[in-house]
FIDRENNU-807475 format. One record per residue (C-alpha): residue in three letters; residue number from 1; x, y, z. Coordinates in steps of 0.05 Angstrom, whole numbers. Layout:
<atoms>
Ala  NUM  X  Y  Z
...
</atoms>
This chain:
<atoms>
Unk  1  0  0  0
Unk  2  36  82  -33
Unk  3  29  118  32
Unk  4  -10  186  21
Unk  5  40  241  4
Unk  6  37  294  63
Unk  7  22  363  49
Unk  8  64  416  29
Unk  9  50  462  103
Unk  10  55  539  89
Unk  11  69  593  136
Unk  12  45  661  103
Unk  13  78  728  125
Unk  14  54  794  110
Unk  15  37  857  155
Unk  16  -29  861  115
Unk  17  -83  830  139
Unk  18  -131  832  65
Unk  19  -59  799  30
Unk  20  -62  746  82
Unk  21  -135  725  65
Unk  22  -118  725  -8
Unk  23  -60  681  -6
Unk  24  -98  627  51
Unk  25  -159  631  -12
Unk  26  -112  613  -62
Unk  27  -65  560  -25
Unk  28  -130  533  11
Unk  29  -158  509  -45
Unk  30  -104  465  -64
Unk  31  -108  389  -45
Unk  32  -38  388  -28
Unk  33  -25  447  12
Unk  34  -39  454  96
Unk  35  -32  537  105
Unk  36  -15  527  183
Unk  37  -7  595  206
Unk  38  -1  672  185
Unk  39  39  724  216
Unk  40  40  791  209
Unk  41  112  810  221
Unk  42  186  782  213
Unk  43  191  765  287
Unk  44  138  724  288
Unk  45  150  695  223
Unk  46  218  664  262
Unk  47  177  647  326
Unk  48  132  604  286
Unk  49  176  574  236
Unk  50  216  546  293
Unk  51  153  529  335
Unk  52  115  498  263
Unk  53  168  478  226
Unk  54  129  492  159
Unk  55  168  471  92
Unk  56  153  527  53
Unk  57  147  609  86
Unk  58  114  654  42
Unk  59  156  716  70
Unk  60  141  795  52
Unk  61  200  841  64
Unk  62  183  907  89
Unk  63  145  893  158
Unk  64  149  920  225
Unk  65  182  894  273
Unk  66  238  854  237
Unk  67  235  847  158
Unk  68  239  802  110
Unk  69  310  801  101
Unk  70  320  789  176
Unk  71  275  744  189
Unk  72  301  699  132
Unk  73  379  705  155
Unk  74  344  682  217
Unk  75  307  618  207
Unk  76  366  599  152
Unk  77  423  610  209
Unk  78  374  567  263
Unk  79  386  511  206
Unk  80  309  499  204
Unk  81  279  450  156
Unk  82  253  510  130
Unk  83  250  539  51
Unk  84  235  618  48
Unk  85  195  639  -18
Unk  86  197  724  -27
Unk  87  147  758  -49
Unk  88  170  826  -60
Unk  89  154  891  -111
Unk  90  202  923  -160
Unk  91  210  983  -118
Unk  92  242  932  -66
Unk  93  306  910  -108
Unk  94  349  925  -43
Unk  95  306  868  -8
Unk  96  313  816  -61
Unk  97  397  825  -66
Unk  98  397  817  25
Unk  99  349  763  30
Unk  100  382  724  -28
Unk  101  452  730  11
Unk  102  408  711  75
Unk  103  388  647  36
Unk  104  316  655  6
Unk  105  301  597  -41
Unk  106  260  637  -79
Unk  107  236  705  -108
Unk  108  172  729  -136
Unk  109  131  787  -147
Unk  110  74  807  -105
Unk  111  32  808  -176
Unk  112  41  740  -190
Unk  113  -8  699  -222
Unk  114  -49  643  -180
Unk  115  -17  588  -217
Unk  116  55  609  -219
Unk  117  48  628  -144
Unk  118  25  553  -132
Unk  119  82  521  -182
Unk  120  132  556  -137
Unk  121  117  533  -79
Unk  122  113  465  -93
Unk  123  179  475  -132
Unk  124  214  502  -62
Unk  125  178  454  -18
Unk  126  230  395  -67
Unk  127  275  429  -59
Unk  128  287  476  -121
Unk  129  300  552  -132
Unk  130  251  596  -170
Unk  131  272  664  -186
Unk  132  222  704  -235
Unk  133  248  732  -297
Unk  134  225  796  -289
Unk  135  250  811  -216
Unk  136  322  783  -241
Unk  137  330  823  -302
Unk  138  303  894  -259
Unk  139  357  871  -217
Unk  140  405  859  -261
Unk  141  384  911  -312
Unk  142  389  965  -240
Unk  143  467  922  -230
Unk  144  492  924  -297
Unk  145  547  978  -288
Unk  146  575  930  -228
Unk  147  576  872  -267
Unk  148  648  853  -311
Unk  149  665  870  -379
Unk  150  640  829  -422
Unk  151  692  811  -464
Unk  152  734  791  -401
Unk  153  764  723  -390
Unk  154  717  692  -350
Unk  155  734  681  -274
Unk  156  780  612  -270
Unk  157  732  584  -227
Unk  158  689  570  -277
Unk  159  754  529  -307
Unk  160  706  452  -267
Unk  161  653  460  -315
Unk  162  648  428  -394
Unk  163  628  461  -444
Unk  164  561  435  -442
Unk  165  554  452  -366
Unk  166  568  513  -378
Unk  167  515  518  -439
Unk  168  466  496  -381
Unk  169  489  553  -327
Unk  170  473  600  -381
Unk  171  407  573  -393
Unk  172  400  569  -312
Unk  173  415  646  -314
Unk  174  366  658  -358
Unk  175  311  637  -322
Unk  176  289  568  -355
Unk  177  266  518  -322
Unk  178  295  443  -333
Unk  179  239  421  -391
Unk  180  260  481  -424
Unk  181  331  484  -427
Unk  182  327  402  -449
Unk  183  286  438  -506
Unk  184  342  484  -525
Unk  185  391  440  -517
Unk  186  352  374  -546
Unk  187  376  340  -492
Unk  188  332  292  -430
Unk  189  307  328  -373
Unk  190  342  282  -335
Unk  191  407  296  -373
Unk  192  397  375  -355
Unk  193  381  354  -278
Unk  194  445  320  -277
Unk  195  485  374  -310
Unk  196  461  421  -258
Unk  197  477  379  -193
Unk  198  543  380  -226
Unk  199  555  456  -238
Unk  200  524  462  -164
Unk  201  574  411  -133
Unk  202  637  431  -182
Unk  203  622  512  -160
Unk  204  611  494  -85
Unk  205  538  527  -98
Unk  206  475  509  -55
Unk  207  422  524  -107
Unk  208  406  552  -174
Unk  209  397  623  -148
Unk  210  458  622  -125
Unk  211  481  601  -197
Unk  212  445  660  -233
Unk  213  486  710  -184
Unk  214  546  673  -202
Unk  215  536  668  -290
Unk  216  524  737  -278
Unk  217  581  760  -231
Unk  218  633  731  -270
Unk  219  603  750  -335
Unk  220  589  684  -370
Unk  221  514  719  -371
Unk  222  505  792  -383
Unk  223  431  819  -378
Unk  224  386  828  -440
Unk  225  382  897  -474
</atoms>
């Protein structure tokens, strides 16, 4: 007898009550989501993460109290079995650079559709990185002027990957998922999940956010005119 998968349980965290109630709709009415708690600040986002233990928090970043930022260095540093998922607005671009380096998973706009909202959160909650496309090329588009020359040598750490791994970290940069870089590349899925674990282990990386900083720091990727 398959054992009945257990829920993905959500922790939502916003200072306003009416966004609260809108997310709890949306994630309510999916089978495979438990929304266990709100809260309405940072502080208590990191008193009941380490009370709840959810697997996925649904974390704003400008709150009273203690923001986003904070409260996501927090729970990361208590080495929770916790994933934080930002939801932030393009006027924020200073949130989404700290909480990244506090270890968010994840990164979306407050705007974001339903279904991409629910897609994201069940891609955290196994484990996987979602950055939207149009909150990491306003931040990289805002960045550009920090970012190397282009037509630098690359940094020689890059010197682990093959030249197909380092086909997929551009692909990663841009914001594809794994089906669609296997498309560009006519390659498996599989094959492209593999490649990644390997440009993850080979560049000491913990997830695929941290790989889109990295195309982009060292200028394999420059952003999109």
């Amino acid at each position: 007898m398959v054992a009945a998968r257990q829920p993905v349980r959500i922790l939502i965290v916003d200072d306003q009550p009416l966004l609260r109630t809108g997310f709890r709709m949306v994630l309510g009415a999916e089978e495979d989501f438990d929304v266990v708690a709100e809260a309405g600040d940072g502080a208590e986002a990191v008193e009941l993460s380490r009370r709840l233990l959810p697997d996925v928090v649904l974390m704003d970043v400008r709150m009273p109290r203690l923001d986003g930022v904070a409260a996501t260095r927090a729970i990361v540093e208590s080495r929770l079995p916790v994933r934080v998922l930002i939801l932030t607005t393009f006027d924020l671009d200073e949130y989404v650079v700290g909480a990244l380096r506090a270890g968010a998973r994840g990164f979306l706009a407050k705007d974001v559709p339903s279904a991409d909202l629910v897609a994201a959160i069940r891609s955290v909650a196994a484990g996987d990185a979602v950055v939207a496309p149009r909150i990491l090329n306003r931040l990289l588009d805002r960045f550009a002027n920090l970012l190397p020359d282009p037509a630098a040598t690359p940094p020689r750490l890059l010197d682990p990957l093959t030249d197909r791994e380092r086909e997929v970290l551009v692909q990663v940069a841009r914001g594809l998922s794994n089906a669609e870089i296997a498309r560009a590349l006519s390659v498996s899925e599989t094959t492209v999940k593999t490649h990644v674990g390997h440009v993850l282990a080979k560049l000491g990386l913990r997830d695929r956010v941290q790989a889109v900083v990295l195309a982009y720091e060292s200028g394999l990727v420059r952003p999109r005119t």
